[in-house]
Backbone as ProteinMPNN parsed JSONL, in Angstrom:
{"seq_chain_A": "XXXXXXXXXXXXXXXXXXXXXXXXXXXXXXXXXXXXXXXXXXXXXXXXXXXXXXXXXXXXXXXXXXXXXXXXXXXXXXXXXXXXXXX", "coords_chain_A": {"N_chain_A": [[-50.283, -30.663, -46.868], [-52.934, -33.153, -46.131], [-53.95, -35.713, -47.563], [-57.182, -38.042, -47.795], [-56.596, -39.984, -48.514], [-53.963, -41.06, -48.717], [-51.058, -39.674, -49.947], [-50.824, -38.528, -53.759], [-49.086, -39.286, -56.518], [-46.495, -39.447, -59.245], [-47.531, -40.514, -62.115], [-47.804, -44.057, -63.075], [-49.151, -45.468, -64.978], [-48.763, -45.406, -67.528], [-46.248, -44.82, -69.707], [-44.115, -42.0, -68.117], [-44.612, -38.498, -68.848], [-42.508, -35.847, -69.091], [-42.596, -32.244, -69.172], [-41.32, -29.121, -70.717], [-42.545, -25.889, -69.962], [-43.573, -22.149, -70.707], [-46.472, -21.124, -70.361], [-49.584, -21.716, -69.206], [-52.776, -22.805, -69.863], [-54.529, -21.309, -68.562], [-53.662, -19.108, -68.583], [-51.369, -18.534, -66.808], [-48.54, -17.092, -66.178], [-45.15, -18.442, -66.796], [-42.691, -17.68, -66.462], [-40.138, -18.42, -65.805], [-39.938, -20.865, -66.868], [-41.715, -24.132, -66.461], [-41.666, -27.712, -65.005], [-43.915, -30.579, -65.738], [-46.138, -32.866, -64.936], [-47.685, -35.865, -65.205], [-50.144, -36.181, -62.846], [-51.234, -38.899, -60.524], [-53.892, -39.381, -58.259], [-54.32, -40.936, -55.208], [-55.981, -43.944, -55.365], [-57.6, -43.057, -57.624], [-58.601, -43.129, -61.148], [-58.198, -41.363, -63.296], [-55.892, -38.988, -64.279], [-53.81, -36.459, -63.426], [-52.73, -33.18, -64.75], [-50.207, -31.054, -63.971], [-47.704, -28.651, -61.911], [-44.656, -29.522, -61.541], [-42.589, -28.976, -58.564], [-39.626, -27.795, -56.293], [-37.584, -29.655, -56.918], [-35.086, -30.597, -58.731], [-35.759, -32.936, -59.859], [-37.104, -35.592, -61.283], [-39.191, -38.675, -60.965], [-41.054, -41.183, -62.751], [-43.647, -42.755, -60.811], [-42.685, -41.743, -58.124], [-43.358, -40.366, -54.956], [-45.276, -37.689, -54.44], [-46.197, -34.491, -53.007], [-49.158, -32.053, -52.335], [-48.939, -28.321, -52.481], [-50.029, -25.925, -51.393], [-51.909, -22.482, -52.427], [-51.817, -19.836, -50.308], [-54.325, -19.542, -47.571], [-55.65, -17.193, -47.979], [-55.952, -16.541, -50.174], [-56.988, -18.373, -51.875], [-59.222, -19.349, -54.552], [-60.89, -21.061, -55.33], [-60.007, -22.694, -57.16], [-58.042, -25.417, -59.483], [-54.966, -23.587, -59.771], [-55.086, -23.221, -57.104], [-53.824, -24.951, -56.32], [-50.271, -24.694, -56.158], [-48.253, -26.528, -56.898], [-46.983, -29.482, -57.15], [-44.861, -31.556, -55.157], [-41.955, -33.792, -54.667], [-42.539, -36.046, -51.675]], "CA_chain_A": [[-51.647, -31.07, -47.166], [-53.075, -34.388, -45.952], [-55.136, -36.007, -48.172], [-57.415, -38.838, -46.67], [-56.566, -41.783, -49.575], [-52.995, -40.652, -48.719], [-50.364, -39.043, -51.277], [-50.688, -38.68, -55.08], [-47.79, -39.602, -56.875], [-46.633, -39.522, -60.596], [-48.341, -42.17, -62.457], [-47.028, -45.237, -63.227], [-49.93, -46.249, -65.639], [-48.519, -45.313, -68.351], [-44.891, -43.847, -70.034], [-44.471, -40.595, -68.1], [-43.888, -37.276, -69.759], [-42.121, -34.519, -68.253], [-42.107, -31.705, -70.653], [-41.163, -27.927, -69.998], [-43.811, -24.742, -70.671], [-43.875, -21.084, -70.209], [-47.521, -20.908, -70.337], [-50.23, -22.462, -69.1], [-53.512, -22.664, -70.679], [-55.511, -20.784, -67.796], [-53.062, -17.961, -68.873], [-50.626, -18.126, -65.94], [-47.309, -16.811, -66.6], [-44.46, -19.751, -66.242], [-41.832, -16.846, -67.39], [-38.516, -19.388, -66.129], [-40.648, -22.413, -67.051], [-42.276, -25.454, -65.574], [-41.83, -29.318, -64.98], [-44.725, -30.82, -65.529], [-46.325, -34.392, -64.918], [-48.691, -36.563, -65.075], [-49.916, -37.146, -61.454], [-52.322, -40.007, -60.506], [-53.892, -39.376, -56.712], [-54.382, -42.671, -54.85], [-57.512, -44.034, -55.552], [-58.437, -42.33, -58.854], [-58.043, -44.019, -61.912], [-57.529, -40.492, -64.069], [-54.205, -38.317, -63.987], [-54.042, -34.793, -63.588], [-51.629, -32.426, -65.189], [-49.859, -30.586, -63.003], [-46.744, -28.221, -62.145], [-43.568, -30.128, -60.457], [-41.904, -27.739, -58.084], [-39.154, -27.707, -55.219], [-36.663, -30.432, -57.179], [-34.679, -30.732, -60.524], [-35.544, -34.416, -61.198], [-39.092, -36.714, -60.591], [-39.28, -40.048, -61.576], [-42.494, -42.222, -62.635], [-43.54, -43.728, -59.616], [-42.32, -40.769, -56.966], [-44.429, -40.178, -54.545], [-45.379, -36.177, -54.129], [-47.499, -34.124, -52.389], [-49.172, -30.566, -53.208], [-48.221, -27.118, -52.233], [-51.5, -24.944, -51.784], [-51.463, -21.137, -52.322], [-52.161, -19.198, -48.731], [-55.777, -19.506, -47.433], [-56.304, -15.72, -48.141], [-55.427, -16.118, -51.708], [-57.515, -19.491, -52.748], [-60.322, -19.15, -55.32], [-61.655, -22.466, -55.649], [-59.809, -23.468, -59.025], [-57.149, -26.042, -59.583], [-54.327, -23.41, -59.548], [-54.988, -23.169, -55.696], [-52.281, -25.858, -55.988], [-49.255, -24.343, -56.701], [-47.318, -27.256, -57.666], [-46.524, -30.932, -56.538], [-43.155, -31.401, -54.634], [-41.689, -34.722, -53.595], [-42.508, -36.477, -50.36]], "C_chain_A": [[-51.764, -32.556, -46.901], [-54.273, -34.987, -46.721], [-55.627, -37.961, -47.503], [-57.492, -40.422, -47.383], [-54.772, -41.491, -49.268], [-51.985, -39.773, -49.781], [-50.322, -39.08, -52.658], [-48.994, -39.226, -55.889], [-47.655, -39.793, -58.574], [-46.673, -40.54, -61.16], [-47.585, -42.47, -62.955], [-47.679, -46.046, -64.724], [-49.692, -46.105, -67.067], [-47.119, -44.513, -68.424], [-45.189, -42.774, -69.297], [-44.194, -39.804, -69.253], [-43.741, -36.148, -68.963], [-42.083, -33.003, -69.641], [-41.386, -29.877, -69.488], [-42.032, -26.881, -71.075], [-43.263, -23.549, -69.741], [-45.479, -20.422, -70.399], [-48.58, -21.408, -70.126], [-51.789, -21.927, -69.702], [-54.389, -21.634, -69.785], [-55.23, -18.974, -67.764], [-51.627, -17.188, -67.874], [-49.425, -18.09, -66.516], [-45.867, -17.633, -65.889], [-42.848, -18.621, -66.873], [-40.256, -17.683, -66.719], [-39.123, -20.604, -66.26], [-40.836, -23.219, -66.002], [-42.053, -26.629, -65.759], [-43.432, -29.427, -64.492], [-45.386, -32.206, -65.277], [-47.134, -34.667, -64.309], [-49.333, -36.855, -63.32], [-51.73, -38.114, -61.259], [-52.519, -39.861, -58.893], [-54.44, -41.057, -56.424], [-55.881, -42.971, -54.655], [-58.231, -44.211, -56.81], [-57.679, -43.112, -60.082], [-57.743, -42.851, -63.673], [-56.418, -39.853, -63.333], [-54.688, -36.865, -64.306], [-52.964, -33.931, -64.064], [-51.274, -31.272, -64.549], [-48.278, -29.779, -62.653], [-46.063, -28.836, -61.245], [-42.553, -29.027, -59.969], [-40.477, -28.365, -57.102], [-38.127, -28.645, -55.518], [-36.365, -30.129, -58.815], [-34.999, -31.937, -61.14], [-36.523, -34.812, -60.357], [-38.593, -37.447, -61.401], [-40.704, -40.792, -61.565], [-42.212, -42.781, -61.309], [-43.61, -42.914, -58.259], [-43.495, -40.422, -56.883], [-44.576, -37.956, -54.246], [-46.687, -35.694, -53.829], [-47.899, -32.46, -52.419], [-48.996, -29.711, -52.004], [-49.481, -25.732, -52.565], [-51.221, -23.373, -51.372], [-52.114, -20.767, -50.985], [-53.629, -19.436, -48.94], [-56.771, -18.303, -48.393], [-56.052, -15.828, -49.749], [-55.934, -17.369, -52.629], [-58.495, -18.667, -53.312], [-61.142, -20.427, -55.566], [-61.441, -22.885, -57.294], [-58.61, -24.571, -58.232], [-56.005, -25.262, -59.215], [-54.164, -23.263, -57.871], [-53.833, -24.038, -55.059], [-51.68, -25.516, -56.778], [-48.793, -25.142, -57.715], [-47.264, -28.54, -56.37], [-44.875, -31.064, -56.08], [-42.98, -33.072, -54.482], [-42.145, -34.953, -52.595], [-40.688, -36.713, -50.129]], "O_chain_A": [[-50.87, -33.285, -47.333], [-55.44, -34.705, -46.449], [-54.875, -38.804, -47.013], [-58.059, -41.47, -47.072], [-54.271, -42.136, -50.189], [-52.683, -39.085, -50.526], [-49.51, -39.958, -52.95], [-47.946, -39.414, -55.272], [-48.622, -40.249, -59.184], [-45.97, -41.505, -60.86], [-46.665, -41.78, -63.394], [-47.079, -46.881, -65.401], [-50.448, -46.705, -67.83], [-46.779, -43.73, -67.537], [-46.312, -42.3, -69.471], [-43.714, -40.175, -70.324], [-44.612, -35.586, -68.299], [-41.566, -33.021, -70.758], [-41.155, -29.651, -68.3], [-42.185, -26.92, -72.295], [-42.753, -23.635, -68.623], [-45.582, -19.209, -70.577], [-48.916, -21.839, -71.229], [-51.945, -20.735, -69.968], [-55.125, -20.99, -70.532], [-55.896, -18.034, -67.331], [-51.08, -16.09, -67.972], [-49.133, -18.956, -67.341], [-45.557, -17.485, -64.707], [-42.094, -19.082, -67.73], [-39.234, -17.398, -67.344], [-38.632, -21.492, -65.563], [-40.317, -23.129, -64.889], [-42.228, -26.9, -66.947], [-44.041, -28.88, -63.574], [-44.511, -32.923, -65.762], [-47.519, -34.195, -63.239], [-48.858, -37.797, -62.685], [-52.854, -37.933, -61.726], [-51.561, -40.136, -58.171], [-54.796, -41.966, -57.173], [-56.715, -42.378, -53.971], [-59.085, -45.044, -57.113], [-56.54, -43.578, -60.055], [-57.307, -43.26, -64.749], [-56.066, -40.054, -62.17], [-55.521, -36.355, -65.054], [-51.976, -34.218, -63.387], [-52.121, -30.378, -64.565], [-47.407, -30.41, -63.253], [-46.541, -28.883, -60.112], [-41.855, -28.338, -60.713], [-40.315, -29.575, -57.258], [-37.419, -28.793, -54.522], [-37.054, -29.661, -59.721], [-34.794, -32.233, -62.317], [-36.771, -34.544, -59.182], [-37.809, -37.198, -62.317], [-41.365, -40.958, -60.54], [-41.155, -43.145, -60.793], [-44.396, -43.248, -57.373], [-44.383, -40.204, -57.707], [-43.645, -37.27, -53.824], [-47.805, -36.111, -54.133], [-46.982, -31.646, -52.521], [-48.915, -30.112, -50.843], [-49.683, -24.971, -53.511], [-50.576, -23.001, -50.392], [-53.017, -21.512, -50.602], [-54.168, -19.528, -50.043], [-57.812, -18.337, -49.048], [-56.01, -14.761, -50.361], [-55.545, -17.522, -53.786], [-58.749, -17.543, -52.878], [-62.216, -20.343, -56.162], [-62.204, -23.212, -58.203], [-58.319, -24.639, -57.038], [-55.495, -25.802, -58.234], [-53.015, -23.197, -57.435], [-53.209, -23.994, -53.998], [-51.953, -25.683, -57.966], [-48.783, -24.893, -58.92], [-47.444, -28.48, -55.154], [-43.913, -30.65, -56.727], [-44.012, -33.65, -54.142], [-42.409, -33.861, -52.092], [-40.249, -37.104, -49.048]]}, "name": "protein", "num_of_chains": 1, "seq": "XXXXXXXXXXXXXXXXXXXXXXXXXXXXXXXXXXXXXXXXXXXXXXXXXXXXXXXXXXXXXXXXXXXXXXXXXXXXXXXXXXXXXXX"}
């Protein structure tokens, strides 16, 4: 995904928090759990909460970029992004 302010990345603007969940509030099922974290896209001066995928370890600061479910299978919500990976 190319976004046109460039890459989001996990904010800096405050302490992160990584936590781990098997449930998210929209009701999706996280049944071996999730990393989650704060991410701040470039530009925006709120943070979005979000699932960290494709690594065992993020750090405040790391830059990452999202991971959108197949065309045929968007709905026009937030989960349409899987999860945030590393750059």
């Amino acid at each position: 995904m190319t976004l046109s302010q460039g890459q989001p990345r996990v904010s800096t603007r405050k302490k992160g928090s990584l936590g781990v969940a098997n449930k998210l509030p929209l009701g999706v099922d996280l049944s071996l759990g999730s990393r989650q974290a704060l991410i701040q896209l470039d530009g925006a001066d709120d943070l979005l909460v979000h699932r960290i995928g494709e690594t065992d370890s993020v750090s405040i600061g790391d830059r990452v970029e999202a991971v959108l479910a197949e065309a045929a299978e968007r709905k026009g919500s937030i989960l349409d992004v899987r999860h945030f990976r590393p750059v």
